[in-house]
C-alpha positions in Angstrom: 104.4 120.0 116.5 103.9 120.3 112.7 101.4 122.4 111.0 99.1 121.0 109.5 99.1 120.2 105.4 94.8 120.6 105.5 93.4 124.0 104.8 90.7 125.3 107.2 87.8 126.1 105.1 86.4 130.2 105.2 83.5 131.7 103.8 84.8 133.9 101.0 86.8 130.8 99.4 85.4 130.0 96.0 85.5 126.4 94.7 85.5 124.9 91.0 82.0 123.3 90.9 80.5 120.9 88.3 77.2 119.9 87.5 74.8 118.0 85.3 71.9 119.5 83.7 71.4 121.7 86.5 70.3 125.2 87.9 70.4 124.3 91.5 73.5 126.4 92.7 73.5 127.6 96.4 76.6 128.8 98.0 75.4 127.1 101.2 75.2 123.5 99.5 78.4 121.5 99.0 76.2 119.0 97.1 72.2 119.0 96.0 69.6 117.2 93.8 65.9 117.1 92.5 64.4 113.6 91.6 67.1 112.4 90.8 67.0 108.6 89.1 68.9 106.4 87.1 68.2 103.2 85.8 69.8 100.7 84.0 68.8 98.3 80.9 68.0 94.8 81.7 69.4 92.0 79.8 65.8 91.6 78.0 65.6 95.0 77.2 69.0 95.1 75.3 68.0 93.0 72.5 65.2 95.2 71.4 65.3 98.3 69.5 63.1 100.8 71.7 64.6 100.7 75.0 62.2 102.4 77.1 62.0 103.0 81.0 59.2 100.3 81.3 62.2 98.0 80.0 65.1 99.1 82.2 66.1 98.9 85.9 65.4 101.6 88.6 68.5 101.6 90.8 67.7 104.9 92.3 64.3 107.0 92.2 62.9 110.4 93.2 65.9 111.4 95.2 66.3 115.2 96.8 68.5 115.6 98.8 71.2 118.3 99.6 74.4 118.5 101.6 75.5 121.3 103.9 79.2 123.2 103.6 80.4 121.2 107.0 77.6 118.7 107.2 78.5 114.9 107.8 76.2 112.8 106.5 75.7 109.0 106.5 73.8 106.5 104.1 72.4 103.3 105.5 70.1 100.5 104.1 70.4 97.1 102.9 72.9 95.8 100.6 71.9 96.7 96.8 69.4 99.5 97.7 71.5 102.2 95.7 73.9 103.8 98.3 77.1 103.4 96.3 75.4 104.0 93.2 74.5 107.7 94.4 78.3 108.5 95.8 79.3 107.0 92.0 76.6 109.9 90.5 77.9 112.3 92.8 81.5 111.6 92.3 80.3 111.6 88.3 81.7 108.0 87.9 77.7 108.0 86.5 75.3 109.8 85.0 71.8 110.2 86.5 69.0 109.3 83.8 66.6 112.0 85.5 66.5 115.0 87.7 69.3 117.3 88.2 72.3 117.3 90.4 74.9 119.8 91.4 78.1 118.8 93.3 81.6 120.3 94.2 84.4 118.5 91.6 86.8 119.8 94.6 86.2 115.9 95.9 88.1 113.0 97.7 86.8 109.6 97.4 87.8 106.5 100.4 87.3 102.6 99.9 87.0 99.7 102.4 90.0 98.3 100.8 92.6 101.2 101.2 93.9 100.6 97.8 97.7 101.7 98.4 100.0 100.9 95.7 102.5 98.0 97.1 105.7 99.5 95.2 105.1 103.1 96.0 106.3 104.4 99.9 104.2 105.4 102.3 105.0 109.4 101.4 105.1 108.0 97.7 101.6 106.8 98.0 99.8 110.0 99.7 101.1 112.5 96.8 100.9 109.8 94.2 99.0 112.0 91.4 99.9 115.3 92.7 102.2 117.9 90.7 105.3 119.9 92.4 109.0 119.7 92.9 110.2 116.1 94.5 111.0 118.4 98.0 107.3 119.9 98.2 105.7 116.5 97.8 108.2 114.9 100.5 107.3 117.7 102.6 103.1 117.8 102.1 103.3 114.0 102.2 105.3 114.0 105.9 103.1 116.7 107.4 99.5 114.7 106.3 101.5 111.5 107.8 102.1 113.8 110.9 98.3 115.1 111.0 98.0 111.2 111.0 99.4 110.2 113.5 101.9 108.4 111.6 105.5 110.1 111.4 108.7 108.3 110.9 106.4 105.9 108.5 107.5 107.9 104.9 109.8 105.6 103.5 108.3 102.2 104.7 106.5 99.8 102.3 102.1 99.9 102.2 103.0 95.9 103.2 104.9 97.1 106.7 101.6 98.7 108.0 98.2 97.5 109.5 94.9 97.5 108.4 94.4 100.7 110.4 97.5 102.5 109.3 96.9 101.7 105.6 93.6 103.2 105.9 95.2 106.7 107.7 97.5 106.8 104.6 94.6 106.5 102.5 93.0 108.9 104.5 96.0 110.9 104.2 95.8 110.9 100.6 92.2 111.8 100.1 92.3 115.1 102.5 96.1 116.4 100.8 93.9 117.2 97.6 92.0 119.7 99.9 88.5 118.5 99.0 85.1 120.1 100.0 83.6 116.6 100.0 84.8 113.7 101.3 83.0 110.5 99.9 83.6 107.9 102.1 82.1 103.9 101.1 82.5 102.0 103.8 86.1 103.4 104.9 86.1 100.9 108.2 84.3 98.0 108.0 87.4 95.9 107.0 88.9 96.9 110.3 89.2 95.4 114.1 86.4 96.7 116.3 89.3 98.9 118.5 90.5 100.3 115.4 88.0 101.2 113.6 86.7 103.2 117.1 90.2 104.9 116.9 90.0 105.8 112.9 86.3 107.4 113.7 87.8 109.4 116.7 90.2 110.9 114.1 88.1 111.1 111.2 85.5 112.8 113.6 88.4 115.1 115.0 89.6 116.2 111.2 85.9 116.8 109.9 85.7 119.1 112.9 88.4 121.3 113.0 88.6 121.7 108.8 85.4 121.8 108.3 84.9 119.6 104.8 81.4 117.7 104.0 81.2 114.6 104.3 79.0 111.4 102.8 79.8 108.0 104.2 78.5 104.7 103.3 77.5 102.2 106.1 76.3 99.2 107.1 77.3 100.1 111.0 74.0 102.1 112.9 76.4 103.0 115.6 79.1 104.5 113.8 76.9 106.5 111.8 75.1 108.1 114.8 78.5 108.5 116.0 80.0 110.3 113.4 76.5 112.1 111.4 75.0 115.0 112.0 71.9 113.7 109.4 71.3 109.8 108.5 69.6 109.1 105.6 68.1 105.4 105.1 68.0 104.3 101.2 64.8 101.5 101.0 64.5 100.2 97.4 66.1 103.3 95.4 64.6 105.9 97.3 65.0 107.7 100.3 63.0 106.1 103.2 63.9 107.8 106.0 66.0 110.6 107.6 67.6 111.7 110.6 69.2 114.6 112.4 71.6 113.8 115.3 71.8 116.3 118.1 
């Protein structure tokens, strides 16, 4: 039995924050905004000289929200209503045009596509970016594989694994960094029904014992009342519904 590489979270730790033009701060939020919108020129309005709001695109509008220390929380709607767009503000990827926004930068981001790097190991891959001594990566990278489910699989190749695997070691990878908040877009909607039952077990087992926030992207109603303890629908750039799962 290995320990495990992810930290349990406690009350009196302190985390680096970040924000943008903000004076929401509470210690109890992991991530919160006020009317928060950002829009985008459209190709008519780039050829004239006053580019005003009347001449760009709303892709998100009006939207207050906040995220709990601990909370898991999952974004639904149609395809192109803004729900990728918001984890790319919050992730600071983009810059809101109005409102305010505070968010943790202690952050881990997963894709549908698990995005391993084909020449880098297994172990290679889940430190990849991280600074210590070659043995302290080996061992951090062999104890997340562990927490995985996934030991004896260091020093194979990303092209050796399965769709499910490859998305553990991403997995893997995201929660080494120790984030506060985990942004997930869609983590397994490229996967078999059976396995992407098993990777929400585990992700669902993890957000429990360490105690991160969490805010997932889906298109799957079941997994997110599976998984959320608040579901937020996105309709047309702003938020349309909400709600809290017992």
């Amino acid at each position: 039995m290995f320990k495990s590489i992810f930290h349990k979270r406690h009350d009196a730790e302190v985390s680096e924050e970040s924000t943008y033009e903000s004076n929401i701060n509470d210690s109890d939020y992991c991530v919160s905004m006020e009317n928060l919108g950002i829009s985008f020129a459209s190709s008519e309005s780039k050829n004239t000289e006053n580019n005003s709001a009347t001449n760009s695109s709303f892709v998100l509008k009006n939207i207050t929200m906040r995220i709990k220390k601990g909370e898991f929380v999952s974004l639904i709607g149609r395809s192109g209503c803004g729900k990728t767009t918001l984890l790319k503000i919050i992730s600071g990827l983009l810059t809101p045009t109005e409102g305010s926004i505070y968010a943790t930068s202690r952050q881990a981001i997963g894709f549908q596509d698990a995005r391993l790097i084909p020449w880098l190991s297994v172990s290679k891959n889940v430190v990849f970016g991280m600074e210590a001594s070659k043995q302290e990566l080996e061992d951090i990278a062999h104890l997340a594989l562990c927490q995985m489910q996934l030991e004896g699989y260091d020093n194979k190749w990303p092209s050796q694994l399965s769709g499910g695997q490859q998305q553990r070691v991403s997995l893997a990878r995201a929660l080494v960094r120790n984030p506060e908040l985990l942004l997930l877009d869609e983590p397994f909607g490229a996967l078999d029904a059976l396995t992407r039952f098993d990777m929400q077990d585990l992700l669902n087992k993890l957000q429990a014992e360490y105690g991160w926030s969490t805010l997932m992207v889906t298109h799957d109603i079941a997994e997110a009342v599976r998984l959320s303890n608040r579901i937020i629908m996105i309709k047309n750039g702003e938020i349309y519904k909400q709600w809290h799962i017992n």
